[in-house]
N, C-alpha and C positions, 0 to 999 in steps of 0.2 A: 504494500500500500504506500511506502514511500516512494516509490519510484513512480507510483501514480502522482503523488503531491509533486514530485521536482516537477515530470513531465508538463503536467497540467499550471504547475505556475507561470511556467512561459509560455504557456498556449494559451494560455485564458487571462494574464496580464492586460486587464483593461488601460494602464498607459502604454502599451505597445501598439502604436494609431497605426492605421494607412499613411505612409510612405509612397513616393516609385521608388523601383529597384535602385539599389548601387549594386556598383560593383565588390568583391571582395579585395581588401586592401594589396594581395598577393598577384593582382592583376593590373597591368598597366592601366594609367588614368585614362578616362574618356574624356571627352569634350565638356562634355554635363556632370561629371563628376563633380565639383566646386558647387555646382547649386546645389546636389543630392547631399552634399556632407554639411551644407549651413541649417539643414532641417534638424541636424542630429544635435545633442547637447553636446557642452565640451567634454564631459567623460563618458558620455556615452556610446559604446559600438555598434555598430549596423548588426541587424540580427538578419540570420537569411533560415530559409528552408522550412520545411512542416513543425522542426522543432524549436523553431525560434531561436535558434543559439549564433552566438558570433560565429566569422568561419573558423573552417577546425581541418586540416587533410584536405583530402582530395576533394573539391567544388565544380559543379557542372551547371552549367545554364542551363534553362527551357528555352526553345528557340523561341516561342510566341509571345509567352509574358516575361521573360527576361530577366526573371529570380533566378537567384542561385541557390541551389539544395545540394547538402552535405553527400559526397555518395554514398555512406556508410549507414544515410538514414533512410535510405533507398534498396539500400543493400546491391549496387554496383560494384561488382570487381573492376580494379585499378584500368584489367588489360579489354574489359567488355567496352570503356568509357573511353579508351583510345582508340579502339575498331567505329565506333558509333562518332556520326562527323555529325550530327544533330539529336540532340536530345528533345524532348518534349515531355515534360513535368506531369505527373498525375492528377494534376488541379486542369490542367488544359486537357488532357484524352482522359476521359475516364478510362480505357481501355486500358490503362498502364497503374498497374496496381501496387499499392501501398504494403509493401512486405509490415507483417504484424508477427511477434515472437508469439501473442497471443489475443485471443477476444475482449473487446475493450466493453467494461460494463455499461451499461443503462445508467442514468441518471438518476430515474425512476426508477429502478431496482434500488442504488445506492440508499436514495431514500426512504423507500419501503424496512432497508433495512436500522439504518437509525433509527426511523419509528418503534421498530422491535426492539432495540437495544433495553428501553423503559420496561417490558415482561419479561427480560433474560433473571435470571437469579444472581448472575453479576453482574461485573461492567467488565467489560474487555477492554484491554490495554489501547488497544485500537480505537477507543472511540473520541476520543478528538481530534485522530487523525482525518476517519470518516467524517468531521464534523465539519472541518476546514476544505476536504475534498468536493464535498457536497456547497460549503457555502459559495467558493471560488466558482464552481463550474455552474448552479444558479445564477451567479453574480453574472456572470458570461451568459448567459440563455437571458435572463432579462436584459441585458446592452443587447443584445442580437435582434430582442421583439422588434427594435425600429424600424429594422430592416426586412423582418419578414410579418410583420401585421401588416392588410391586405393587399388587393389582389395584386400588385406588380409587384416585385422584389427589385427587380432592376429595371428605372426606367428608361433611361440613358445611356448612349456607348461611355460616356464620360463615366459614369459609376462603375463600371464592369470590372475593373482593376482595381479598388475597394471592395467589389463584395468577392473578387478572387483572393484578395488578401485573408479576407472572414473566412472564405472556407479552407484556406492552408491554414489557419490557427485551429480551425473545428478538427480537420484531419490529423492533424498533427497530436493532439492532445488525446489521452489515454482514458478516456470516458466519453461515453457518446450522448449527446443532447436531445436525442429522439424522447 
């Protein structure tokens, strides 16, 4: 369950806004590079990929939305992502699937289960971990209502690359919001 909470901290960090892409420091500057870096704080690092983390290793672009994801979070071998002269990210094809070590819980399960925690004959050591897992990823499901209470989610091509940012934070994170 900790490694739920790490994961989920960075995925569901409501001050981690929509940005456009930079690039990772380990890559030569672009053009646009200088405006992408005045959006960031002074201590703070560009986070890239499903796990929200700064870069780390080996870094691969999507060719459409122009994020860069960890390959490690991908589960790309080093010698696959040197054959492969485009990549395209699993926020842009669904068809390209997010390696999971294992099933990422409900939301609504989680809850269901701190509801019971109050009938158990103890307390498990766990339960303020479940406590903080459940408020964080809540916390994230109500920021998200904005955008999906009703009928359009995205009205505008100008929006399309914020609510792509929203779902590499959903996918990324280790409990699911359904």
């Amino acid at each position: 369950m900790k490694y739920v909470e790490e994961k989920n901290h960075f995925c569901f960090d409501l001050n981690d806004t929509f940005r456009p892409p930079v690039e990772p420091a380990s890559r030569e500057a672009s053009p646009a590079e200088g405006r992408e870096k005045e959006m960031l704080g002074n201590d703070e690092k560009p986070v890239f990929c499903i796990c929200r983390q700064p870069e780390a290793g080996l870094m691969i672009e999507c060719e459409i939305c122009h994020d860069w994801y960890h390959a490690k979070c991908l589960k790309l071998a080093r010698g696959k992502v040197k054959e492969t002269e485009m990549f395209t990210c699993p926020i842009c094809d669904w068809r390209v699937k997010i390696p999971r070590d294992a099933a990422r819980p409900k939301l609504d399960d989680l809850q269901a289960w701190q509801d019971e925690i109050a009938d158990l004959p103890f307390q498990p050591e766990e339960e303020d971990l479940l406590n903080r897992i459940v408020g964080r990823a809540q916390a994230f499901r109500d920021f998200l209502a904005q955008y999906t209470n009703g009928n359009q989610i995205c009205r505008t091509i100008e929006e399309m690359p914020e609510m792509l940012f929203y779902l590499r934070k959903i996918e990324g994170a280790e409990v699911l919001l359904s």
